[in-house]
N, C-alpha and C positions, 0 to 999 in steps of 0.2 A: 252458737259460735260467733266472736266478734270478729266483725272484719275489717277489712284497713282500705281505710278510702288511698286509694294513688291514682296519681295523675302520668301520665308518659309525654316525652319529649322529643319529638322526631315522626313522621311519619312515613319514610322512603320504604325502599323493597322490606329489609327489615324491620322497619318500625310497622307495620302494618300488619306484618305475622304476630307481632308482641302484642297487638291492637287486640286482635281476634283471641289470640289466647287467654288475655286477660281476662275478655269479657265472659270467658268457660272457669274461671277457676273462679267456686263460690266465697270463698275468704277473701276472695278484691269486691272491693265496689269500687269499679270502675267510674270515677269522676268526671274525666274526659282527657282530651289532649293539646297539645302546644303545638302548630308547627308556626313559623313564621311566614312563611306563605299563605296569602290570604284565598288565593285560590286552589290549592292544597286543603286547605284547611274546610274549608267548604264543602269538594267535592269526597274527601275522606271522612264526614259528618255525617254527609247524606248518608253514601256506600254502607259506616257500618253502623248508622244509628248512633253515634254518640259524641255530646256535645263539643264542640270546639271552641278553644278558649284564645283569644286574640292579643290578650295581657297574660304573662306568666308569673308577674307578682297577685293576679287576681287566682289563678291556677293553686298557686300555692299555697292560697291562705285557705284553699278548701280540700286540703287533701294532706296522711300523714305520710307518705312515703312517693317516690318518685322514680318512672322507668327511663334514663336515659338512653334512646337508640338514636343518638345524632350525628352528624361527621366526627371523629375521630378529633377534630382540630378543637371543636367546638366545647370535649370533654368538661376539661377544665377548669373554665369560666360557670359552667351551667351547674358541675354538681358541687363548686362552691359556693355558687349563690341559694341551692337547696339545701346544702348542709348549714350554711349561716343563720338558714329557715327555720332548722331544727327538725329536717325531714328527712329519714330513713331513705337511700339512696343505692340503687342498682343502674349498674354503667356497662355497658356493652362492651367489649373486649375490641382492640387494646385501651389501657385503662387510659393516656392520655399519648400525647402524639411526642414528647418527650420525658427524660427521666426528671428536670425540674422541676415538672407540675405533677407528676406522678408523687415526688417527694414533698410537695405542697397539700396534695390528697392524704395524704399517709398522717401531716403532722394536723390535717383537719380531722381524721379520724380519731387520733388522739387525746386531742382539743375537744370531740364529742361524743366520747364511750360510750354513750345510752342510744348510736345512732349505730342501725343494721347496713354495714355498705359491704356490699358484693359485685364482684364482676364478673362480665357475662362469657367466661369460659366456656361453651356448650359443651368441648369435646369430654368435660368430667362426667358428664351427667348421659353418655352416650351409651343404652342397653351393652352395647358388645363390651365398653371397659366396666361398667357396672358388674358383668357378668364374673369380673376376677375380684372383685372388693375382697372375696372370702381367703384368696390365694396367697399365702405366705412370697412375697416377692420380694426379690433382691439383685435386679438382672443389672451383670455389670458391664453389656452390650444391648444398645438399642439399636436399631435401623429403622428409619421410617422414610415415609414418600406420600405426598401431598402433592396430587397435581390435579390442575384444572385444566378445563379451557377455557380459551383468552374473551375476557369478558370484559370489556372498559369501565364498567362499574370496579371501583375499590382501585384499579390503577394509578391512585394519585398519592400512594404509597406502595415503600418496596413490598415486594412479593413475602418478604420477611415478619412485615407486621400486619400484612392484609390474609396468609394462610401460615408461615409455617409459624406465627408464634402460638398458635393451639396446639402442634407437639411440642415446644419448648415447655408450654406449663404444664401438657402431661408428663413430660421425662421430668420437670421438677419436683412434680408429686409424687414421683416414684422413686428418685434417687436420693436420701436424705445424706446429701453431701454438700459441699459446697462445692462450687464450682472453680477449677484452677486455670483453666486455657480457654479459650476459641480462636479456631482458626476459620475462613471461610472462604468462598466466591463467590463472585456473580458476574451476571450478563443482564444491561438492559436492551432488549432483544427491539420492541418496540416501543415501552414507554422510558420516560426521562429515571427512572427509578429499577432497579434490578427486577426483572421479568422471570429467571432462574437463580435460584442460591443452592449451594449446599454448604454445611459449614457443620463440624467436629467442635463437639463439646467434651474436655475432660474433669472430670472430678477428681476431688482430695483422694478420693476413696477407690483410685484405678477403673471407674466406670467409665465407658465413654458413650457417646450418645453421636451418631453419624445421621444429620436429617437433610434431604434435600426437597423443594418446594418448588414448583413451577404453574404458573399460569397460560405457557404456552404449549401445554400436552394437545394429543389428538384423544385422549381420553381422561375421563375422572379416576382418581386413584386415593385412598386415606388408610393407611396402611400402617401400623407399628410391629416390629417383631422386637422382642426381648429374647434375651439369653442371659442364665443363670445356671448355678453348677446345678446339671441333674436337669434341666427342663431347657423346653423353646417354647416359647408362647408368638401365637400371630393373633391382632386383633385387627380386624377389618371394621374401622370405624364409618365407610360406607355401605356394604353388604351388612351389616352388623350380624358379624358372624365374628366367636373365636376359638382358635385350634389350639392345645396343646398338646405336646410330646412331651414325655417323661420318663425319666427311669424309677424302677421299682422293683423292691426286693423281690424273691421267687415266692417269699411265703407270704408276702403282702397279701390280702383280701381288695380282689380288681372286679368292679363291675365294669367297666366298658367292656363290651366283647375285641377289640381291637386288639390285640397285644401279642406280642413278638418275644419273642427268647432271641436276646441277644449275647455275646461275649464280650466283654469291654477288656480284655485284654487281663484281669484280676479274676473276674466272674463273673456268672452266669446270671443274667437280670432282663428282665422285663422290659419293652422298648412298648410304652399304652400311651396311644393314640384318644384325646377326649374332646368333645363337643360340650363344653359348660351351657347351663341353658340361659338364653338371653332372651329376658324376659319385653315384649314391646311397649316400648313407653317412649314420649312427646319428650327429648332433651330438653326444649326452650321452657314448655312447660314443666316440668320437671326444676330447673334453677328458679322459678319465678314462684312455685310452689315452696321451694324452700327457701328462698327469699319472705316470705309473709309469713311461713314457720317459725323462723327465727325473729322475727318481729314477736309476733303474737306470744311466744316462749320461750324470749330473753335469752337465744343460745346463739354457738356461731356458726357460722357458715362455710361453706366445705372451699368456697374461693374470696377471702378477703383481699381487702385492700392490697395488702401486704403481699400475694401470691399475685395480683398484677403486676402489681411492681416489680419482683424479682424476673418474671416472666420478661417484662418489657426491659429489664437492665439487660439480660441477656442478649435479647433481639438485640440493641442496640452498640451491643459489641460487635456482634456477626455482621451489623452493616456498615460498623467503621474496619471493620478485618477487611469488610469487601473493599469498600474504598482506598483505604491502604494497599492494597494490593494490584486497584485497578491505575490509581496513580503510578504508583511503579513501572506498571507495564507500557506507561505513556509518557 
């Protein structure tokens, strides 16, 4: 098997998990890493054994592909100077810190089709949503709940693009509509940036999606529930566990033992309880494996460019909804 030499960019709490991962997946060869800290850079060499590189123009001419895990602000600049390199590029999520440079990503992608660029959505790649891949879905109610607790890390953005936009791109990849409305709020409880949102998305197609996000829970919470006619699905993207209820005919063929005779008011049907099985598997790993897949065999990737982007246009409504709203009330 050929492998693809990449290099990574960023070393903080997450660039360090990317570090390690890397070094376990046999289709990288791990070249080494960029951070601009020289003592960073050093003491993250030593730790996990592998080279640090002090110039990123010297980074780059030795390596075909490149893992961005850097601030958020920093996007931009770094994976157009990669892309201009001619080097297959992965960006951490959110794809940049506004939709201009997102829209400047999008027309380098364009400008370089022979160039693999993905972003680091983890929650697609999360066993408990993998567990539905096979499930016919069409829910035209979401509700979801992302909450933390309050950790000054990632606070120098709203709570909007630091957790809830990983339900926004999964309710995008689930609703093939467009989107018609958002409405929103927020509170910045303690930092200068909204600390709670919640904000209602509608679609062309009568779906709506209700998600709220907080960093100032007393507990962790990642939560999606869907409704569709005839089903409820819960996906616990923390516990990675997921539940569905469903109805079903009398003569259907039901292996779960769970199942209920109900009356729906017309007739007599099936109320089955099922546990899909969710198979355990490394998310970060998991995107970064199909990230050199799609290198290695010219296909594409389950989160391009293009699904940041939409992803962060979103976000970016829900925080001018907030804004607009908080204005008002002042």
């Amino acid at each position: 098997m050929n492998t693809i030499r990449i290099g990574l960019l960023g070393t903080g709490h997450l660039g360090k998990i990317h570090l390690k991962l890397l070094k376990q997946i046999p289709a990288f060869e791990l070249v080494g890493f960029y951070d601009q800290d020289e003592a960073t850079r050093q003491q993250v060499s030593a730790d996990f054994e592998v080279p640090a590189f002090d110039d990123l123009d010297a980074m780059l001419a030795q390596v075909e592909a490149v893992d961005i895990v850097t601030p958020t602000t920093t996007h931009f600049e770094l994976a157009t100077k990669v892309m201009h390199a001619g080097k297959h590029v992965f960006v951490e999520k959110p794809l940049t810190q506004n939709l201009e440079e997102a829209e400047g990503l999008l027309r380098l992608a364009e400008e370089y089709p022979e160039l693999v660029t993905q972003v680091g959505h983890v929650e697609r790649f999360n066993p408990a949503f993998l567990s539905i891949n096979d499930i016919e879905l069409n829910p035209m109610f979401l509700e979801g709940h992302r909450l933390a607790l309050y950790n000054p890390r990632g606070t120098d953005v709203s709570v909007v693009l630091d957790l809830m936009i990983h339900d926004i791109d999964v309710v995008l990849s689930l609703i093939k509509s467009p989107v018609a409305n958002v409405s929103a709020s927020g509170v910045a409880v303690v930092s200068e940036t909204p600390d709670i949102a919640n904000a209602r998305i509608e679609f062309e197609n009568g779906a709506v999606a209700n998600l709220t996000a907080s960093r100032m829970s007393v507990k962790n919470m990642r939560r999606l529930r869907m409704f569709q006619p005839a089903t409820y699905l819960a996906v616990d993207f923390l516990e990675k566990k997921t539940e569905i209820f469903r109805l079903a005919d009398m003569d259907e063929e039901i292996t779960s033992p769970m199942k209920f005779e109900i009356n729906t008011g017309k007739e007599t049907k099936y109320l089955v309880y099922e546990l899909p099985e969710v198979k355990e598997v490394n998310a970060i790993k998991m995107e970064l494996e199909e990230f050199n897949a799609s290198i290695r065999e010219n296909k594409s990737v389950r989160v391009p460019f293009k699904a940041g982007y939409e992803s962060l246009k979103v976000a970016h409504q829900i925080i001018d909804s907030i804004r607009i709203l908080s204005e008002k009330v002042l």
